[in-house]
N, C-alpha and C positions, 0 to 999 in steps of 0.2 A: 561798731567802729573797728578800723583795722588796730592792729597793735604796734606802738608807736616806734619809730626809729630813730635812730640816733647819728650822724653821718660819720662817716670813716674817713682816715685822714684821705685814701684814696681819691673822696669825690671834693676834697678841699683845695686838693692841689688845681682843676683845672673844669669849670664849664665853657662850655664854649658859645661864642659870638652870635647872636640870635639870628644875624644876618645868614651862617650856616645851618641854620634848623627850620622845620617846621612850622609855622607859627600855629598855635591851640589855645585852644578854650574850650571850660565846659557849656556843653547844649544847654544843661540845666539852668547856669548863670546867665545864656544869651540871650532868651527869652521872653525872662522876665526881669523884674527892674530893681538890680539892687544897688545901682548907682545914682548919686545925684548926677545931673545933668549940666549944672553950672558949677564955673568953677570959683563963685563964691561961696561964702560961707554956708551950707544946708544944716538947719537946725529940724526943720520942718519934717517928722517920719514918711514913709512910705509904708504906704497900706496899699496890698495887691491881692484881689481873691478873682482866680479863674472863671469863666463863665459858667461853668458847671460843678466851680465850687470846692474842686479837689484838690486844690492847688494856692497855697496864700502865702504871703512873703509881709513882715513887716520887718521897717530898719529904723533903724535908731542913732542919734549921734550925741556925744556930751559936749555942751558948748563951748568949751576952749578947746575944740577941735575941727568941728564939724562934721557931716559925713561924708565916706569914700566917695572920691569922686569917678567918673567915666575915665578919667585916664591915671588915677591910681590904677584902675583894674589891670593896666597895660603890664605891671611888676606879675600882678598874677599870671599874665599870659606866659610872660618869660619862663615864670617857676613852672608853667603847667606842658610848654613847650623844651623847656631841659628834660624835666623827668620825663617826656615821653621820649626824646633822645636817647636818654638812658637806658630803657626800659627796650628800644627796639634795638640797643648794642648789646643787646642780654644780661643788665644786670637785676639782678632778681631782689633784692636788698635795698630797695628806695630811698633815700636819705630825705626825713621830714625836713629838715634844715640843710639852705643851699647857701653858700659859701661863695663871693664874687669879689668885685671891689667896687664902689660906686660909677667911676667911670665905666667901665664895662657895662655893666647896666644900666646907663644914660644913656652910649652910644645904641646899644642892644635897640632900646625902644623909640630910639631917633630922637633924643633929645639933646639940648645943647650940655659943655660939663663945664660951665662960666660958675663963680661962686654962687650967684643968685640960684642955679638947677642943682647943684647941692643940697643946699636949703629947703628946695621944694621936695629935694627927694625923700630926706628925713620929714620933713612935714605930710608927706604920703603914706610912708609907713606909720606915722603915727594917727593918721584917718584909718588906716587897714587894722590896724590895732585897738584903735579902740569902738568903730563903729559896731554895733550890735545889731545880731541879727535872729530875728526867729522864723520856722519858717515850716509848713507838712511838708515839703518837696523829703523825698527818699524814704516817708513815715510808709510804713508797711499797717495802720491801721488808722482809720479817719481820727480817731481820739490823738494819736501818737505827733509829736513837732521837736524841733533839734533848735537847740539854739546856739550859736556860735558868732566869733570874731574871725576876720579875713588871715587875719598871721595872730598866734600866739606872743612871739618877739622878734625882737631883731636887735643886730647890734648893729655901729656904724663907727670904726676905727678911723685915728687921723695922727699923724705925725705929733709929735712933742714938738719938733722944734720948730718946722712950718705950717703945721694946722693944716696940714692938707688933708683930705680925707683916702685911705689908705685900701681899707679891705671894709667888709660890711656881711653879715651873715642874718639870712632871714628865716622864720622857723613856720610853718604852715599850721593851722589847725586844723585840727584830726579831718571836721568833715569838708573842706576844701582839698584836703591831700588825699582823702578817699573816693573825691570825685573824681581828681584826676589819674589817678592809676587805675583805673577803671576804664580802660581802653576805647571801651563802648560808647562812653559819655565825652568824648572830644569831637570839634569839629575843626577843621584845618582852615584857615583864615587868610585872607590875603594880606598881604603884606605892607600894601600901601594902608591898610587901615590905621597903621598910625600915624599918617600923615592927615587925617581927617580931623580938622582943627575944632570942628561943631559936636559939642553935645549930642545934640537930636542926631545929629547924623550918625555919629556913631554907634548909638542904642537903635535907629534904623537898618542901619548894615547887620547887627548881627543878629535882628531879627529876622533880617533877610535870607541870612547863610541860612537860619534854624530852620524856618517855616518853608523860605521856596529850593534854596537848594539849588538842585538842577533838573527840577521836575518839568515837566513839557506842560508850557499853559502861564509857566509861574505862578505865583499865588496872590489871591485879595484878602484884604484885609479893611474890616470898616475902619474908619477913622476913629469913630470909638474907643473902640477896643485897641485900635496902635497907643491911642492917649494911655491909656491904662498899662498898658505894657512897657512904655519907654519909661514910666514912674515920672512924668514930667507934675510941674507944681503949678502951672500954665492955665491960666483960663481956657477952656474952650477954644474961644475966637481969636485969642493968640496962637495959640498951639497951632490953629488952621491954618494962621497967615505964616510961621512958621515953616511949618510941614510944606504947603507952596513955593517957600522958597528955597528950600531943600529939592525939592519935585524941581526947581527952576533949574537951578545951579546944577545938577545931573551930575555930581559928584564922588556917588557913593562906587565904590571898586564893584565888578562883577556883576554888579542891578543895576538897569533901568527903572525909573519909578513914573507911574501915571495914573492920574486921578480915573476914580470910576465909580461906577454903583452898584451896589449889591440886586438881589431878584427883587430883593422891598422896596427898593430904590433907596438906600442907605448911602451918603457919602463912604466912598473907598478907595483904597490905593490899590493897585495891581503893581507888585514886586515882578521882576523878568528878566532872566540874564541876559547879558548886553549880547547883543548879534543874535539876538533868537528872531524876533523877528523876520529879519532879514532871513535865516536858515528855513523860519517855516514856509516866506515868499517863496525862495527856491527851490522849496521841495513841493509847492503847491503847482508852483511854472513845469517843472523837471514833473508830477503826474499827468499834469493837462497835455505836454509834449507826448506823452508816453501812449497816453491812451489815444490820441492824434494819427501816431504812428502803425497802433495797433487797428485801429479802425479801417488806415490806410491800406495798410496790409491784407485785413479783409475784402474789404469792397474789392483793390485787387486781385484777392483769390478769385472772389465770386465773380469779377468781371472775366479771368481766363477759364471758369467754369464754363459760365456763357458761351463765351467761342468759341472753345473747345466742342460742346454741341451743337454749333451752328455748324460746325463745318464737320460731322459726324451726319448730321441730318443732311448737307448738302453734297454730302459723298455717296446716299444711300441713292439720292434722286436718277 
């Protein structure tokens, strides 16, 4: 674990507007499922072990809380997309605990700052706070697992005389803030992703950034295996009719989604950024042109080849 920080009045004075940054997450958290997916109450754990076993996540929630939900995560994103602001303006000193005011951070994440999103916001940080998590992800030996909370603390200031809520200060734990100063382990997110109002949808997207990226082909994924990974509590046969209509609605930023089947014939989704398609039609038209051309070209060599000896022969006569 890194060793811990403490922030400076420096980084109290001022982060800035998420709308100017980055937006980030860790690969590590995108993945796999450490968020509920409804935004009622989950009392219910998640239990997650990769197909090969190396990899397991369980979460936990005490129930006059619930657990974190998919868009509590959103606060993380903030904290994880400031520190790398900070970190690429060269400050080398990290501050575990980041310093705002609520509104700032409602706006930040595109939510409304009406009394009621106050409320919810305090009742996020206290999901992030107290949900438990264990998990081998970053264990350096199969026996080895880390267990931790989303945030250690937070505070949330408010006026004496109007009750308004003032400034708010939230403090990371160790291995969340280790992950994301870790340069290597962020992936940079679209922005409209917090406008994605759906659960599934959301734990869809950022499986999508993880796994396809921008690789040529895009990537499939059995439906299986998404079930297991988006940590849904969903029957089978819902989750299907679900995922369909997520596939329907075509929603998600930067991926197209479309049902397919694996070589077993497995139901599966094929993840594919938007306009590839189209880019690989283009460039399949623009080779068929090409070689079209280059054919053309030949045949016309060898046609003035031709002629060129006819009338070499017809000059000798």
């Amino acid at each position: 674990m890194s060793k811990r920080r403490d922030p400076s009045p420096e980084f109290d004075l001022f982060i800035p507007a998420l709308g100017d940054l980055s937006l980030k997450d860790q690969r590590e958290v995108m993945e796999r499922p450490f968020f509920s997916l409804q935004k009622r109450k989950r009392l219910k754990p998640i239990e997650y072990q990769s197909p090969d076993g190396d990899a397991w996540v369980r979460v936990q929630a005490i129930p006059d809380y619930g657990m974190a939900t998919i868009w509590d995560a959103d606060i993380l994103i903030w904290a994880a997309s400031t520190l790398n602001r900070m970190k690429q303006q060269g400050v080398n000193d990290l501050p575990r605990t980041l310093t705002t005011t609520p509104y700032d951070l409602l706006r930040a994440i595109k939510r409304g700052t009406g009394g009621r999103d106050y409320q919810e916001l305090q009742a996020a940080l206290l999901r992030l706070q107290t949900t438990s998590i264990t998990t081998s992800i970053r264990a350096t030996t199969r026996r080895q697992k880390a267990g931790f909370n989303w945030l250690d603390s937070w505070t949330f200031d408010t006026d004496a005389d109007s009750e308004q809520p003032r400034g708010m200060t939230l403090t990371l734990s160790d291995w969340v803030y280790d992950g994301i100063v870790n340069e290597k382990s962020l992936l940079t997110m679209h922005p409209d992703y917090f406008l994605l109002s759906g659960g599934l949808e959301r734990a869809l997207y950022r499986i999508a950034r993880k796994h396809a990226g921008s690789q040529r082909g895009g990537w499939v994924c059995r439906v299986e295996l998404l079930r297991d990974k988006t940590g849904s509590d969903a029957k089978p046969k819902e989750f299907n009719r679900m995922l369909r209509r997520v596939i329907e609605a075509d929603q998600l930023p930067d991926y197209g989604m479309e049902l397919t089947h694996t070589a077993d014939k497995s139901p599966a989704v094929l993840f594919r950024l938007r306009g590839e398609a189209d880019a690989l039609a283009f460039a399949e038209k623009t080779r068929v042109e090409e070689e079209r051309r280059l054919r053309f070209v030949a045949d016309q060599r060898r046609a003035n080849e031709v002629d060129a000896r006819m009338d070499q022969l017809a000059g000798r006569r």
